[in-house]
C-alpha positions in Angstrom: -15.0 -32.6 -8.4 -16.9 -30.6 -6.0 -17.4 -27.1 -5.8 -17.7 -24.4 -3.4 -18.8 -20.9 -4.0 -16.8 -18.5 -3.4 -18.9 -17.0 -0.8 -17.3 -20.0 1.4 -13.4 -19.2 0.7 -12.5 -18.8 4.4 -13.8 -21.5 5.4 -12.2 -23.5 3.1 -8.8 -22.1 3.3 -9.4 -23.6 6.8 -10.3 -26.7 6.0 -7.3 -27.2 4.0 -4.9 -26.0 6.0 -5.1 -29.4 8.1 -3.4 -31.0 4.5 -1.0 -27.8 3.6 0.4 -26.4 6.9 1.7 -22.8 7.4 5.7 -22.0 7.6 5.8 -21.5 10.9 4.6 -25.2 12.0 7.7 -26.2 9.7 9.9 -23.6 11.5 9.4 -25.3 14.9 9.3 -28.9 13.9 11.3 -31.2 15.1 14.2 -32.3 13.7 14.1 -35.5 11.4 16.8 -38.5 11.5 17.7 -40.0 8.1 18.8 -43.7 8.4 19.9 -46.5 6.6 18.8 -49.5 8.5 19.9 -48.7 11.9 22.6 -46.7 10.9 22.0 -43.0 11.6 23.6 -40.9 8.6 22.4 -37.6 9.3 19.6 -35.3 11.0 17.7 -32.4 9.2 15.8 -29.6 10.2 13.7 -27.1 8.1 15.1 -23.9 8.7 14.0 -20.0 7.4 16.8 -18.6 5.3 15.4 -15.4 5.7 14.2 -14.7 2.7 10.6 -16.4 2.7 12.4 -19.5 1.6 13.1 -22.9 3.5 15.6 -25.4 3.5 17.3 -27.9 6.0 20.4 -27.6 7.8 22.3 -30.6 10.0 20.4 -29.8 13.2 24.2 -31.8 15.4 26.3 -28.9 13.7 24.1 -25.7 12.3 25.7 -26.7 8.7 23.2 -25.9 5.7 22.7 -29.2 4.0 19.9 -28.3 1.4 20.3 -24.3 0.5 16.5 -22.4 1.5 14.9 -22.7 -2.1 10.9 -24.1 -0.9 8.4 -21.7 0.4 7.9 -24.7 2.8 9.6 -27.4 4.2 8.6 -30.1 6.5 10.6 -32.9 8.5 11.8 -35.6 6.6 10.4 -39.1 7.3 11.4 -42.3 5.4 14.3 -40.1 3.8 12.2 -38.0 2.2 10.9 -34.5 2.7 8.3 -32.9 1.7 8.2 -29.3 0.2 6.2 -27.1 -2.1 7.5 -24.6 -5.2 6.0 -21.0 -5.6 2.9 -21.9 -7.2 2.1 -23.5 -4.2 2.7 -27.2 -5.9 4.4 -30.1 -3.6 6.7 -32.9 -3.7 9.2 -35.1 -2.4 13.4 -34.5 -2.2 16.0 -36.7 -0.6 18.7 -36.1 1.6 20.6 -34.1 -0.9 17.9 -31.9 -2.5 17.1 -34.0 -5.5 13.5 -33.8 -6.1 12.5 -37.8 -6.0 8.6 -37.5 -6.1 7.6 -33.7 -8.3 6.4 -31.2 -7.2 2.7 -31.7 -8.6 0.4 -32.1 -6.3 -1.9 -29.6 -5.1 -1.5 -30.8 -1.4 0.6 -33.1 0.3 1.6 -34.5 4.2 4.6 -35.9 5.1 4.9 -40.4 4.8 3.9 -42.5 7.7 4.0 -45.9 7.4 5.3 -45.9 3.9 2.4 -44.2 2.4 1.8 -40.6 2.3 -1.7 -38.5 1.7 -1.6 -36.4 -1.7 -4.1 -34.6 -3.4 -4.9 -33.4 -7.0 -6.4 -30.6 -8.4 -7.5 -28.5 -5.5 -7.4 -24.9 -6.1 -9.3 -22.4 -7.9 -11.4 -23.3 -11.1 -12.0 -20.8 -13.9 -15.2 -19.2 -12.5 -12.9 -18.8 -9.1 -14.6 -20.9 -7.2 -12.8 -23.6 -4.7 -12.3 -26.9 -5.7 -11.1 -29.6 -3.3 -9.6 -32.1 -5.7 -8.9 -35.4 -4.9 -6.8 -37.5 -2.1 -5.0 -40.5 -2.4 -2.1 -42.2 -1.5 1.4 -42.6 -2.9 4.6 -44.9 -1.7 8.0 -43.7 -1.0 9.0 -44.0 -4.9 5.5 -42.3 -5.7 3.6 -44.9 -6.8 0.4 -44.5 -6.8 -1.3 -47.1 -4.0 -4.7 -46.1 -3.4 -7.0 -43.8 -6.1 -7.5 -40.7 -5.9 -11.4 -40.7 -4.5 -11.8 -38.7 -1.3 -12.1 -35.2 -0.5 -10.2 -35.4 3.1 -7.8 -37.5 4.3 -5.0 -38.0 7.1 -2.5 -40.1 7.6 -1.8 -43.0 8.2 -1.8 -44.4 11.5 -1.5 -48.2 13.6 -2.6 -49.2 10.2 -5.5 -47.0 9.0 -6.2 -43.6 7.5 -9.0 -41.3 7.8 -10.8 -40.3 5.2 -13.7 -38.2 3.9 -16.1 -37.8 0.9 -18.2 -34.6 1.2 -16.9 -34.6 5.1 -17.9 -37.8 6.0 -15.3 -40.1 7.2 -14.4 -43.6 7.8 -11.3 -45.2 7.8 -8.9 -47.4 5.3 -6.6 -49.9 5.4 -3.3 -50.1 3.4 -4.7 -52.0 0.4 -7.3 -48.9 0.3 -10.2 -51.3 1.8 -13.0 -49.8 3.8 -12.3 -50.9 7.7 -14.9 -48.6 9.1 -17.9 -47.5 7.1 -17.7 -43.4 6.5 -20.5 -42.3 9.5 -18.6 -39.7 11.1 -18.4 -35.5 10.2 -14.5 -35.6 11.7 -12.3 -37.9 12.8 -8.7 -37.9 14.4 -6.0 -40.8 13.5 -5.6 -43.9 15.5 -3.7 -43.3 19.1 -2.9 -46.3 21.2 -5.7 -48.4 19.4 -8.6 -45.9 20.1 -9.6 -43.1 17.5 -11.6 -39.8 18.4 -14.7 -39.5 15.9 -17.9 -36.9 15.8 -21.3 -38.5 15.1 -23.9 -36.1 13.7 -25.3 -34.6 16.8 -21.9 -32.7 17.1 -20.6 -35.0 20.1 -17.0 -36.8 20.3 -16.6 -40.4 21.8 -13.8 -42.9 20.9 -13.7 -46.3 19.1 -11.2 -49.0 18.3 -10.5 -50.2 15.4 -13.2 -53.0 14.7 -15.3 -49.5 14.6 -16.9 -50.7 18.1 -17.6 -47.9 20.5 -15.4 -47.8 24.0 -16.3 -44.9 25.2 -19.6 -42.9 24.6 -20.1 -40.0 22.5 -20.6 -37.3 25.2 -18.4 -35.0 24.7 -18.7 -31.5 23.4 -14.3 -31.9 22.3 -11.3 -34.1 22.8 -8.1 -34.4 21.9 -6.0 -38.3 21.2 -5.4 -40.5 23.5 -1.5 -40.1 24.8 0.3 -42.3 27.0 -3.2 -43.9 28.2 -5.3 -40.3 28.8 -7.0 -38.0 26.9 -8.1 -34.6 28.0 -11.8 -33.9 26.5 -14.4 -31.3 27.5 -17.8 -31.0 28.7 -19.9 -27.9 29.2 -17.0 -25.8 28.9 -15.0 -27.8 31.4 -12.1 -29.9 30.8 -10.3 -32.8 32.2 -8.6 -36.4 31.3 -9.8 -39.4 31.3 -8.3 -43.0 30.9 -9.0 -45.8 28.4 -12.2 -46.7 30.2 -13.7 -43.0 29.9 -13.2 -42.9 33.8 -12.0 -39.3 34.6 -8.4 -39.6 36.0 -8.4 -35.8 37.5 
């Protein structure tokens, strides 16, 4: 596993926290439905129980459903939701608190598209230096679908995840096949068919999911595309543009 002196602790911390996010995202998430087939049984949100521990309550009526006993809790999705113990380990319950998937891994975020993105033995070694561990993925009844070999990853998205070895990332299919060869220091998930990616030089552009540029890397940041714009920046500037990379404002 790699290693990262400690000299570099920060910066990892901030690295990770794209894969382990703080209490207050799960605070102000939204609230999750729970369904069986198209029948809607019941709607959670995380909720503070004001004691530094989470739990969910029925978001309709205000009625604690699972009583606060995580230090975090995020929406469920696929009727499951994820949470982490004490020692910082996470995991999987159902709708009524059982614990479906244990609380082992050393990071964890939340299923999409069946699959969710887990990771093993990140933490601190015996000389206390960082370790990243390993991600993989897992199914709903935590199976393990595709190994545990990357240092990043994200969710999945219209199909693909991306990941990273040494912070270099591509992107997978569900089978855990190589779609688009790891050439990029960051990449954002798939939006509306286009993905944002960083090439070396530091600059953002956007391609679709052959891994064919559509619009150039120019750009000093961006964000996803959303319901056909994207707002990126240039020179300290920012503004939207449309599928074509044709400014829109």
């Amino acid at each position: 596993m790699k290693t990262i002196n400690l000299t570099f602790l920060i910066l990892c911390v901030s690295i990770s926290s794209v894969y382990c996010q703080h209490k207050k995202h799960a605070s102000t998430a939204p609230a999750s439905t729970i369904k069986n087939g198209t029948t809607e049984i019941l709607v959670l949100k995380p909720f503070d129980g004001g004691v530094g521990m989470w739990g969910y309550k029925n978001s309709k009526t205000g009625k604690i459903v699972i009583e606060p006993a995580y230090y975090e809790a995020f929406p469920f999705s696929f009727g499951l939701g994820l949470v982490s113990n004490e020692k910082s380990k996470m995991g999987f319950i159902n709708k009524n608190g059982k614990q479906v998937i244990p609380l082992i891994y050393n990071g964890a975020l939340p299923f999409t598209e069946g699959l969710a993105a887990v990771n093993k033995g990140k933490g601190f070694d015996e000389n206390n230096s960082f370790v990243t561990g390993y991600w993989g993925f897992i199914d709903i009844n935590g199976n393990e679908v595709i190994p545990f070999s990357f240092t990043e990853a994200k969710a999945f998205s219209q199909g693909l995840a991306a990941v990273g070895i040494d912070e270099i990332w591509g992107f997978i299919d569900k089978s855990g096949n190589e779609v688009i060869p790891k050439e990029y220091i960051d990449a954002y998930s798939f939006s509306e068919g286009l993905a944002l990616v960083r090439e070396e030089n530091g600059k953002w552009g956007f391609i679709d999911k052959s891994g064919a540029t559509v619009i150039p890397f120019k750009y000093d940041f961006g964000e996803s595309f959303s319901k056909g714009k994207a707002k990126v920046e240039i020179n300290g500037k920012s503004f939207y543009i449309n599928k074509k990379g044709e400014r829109t404002n």
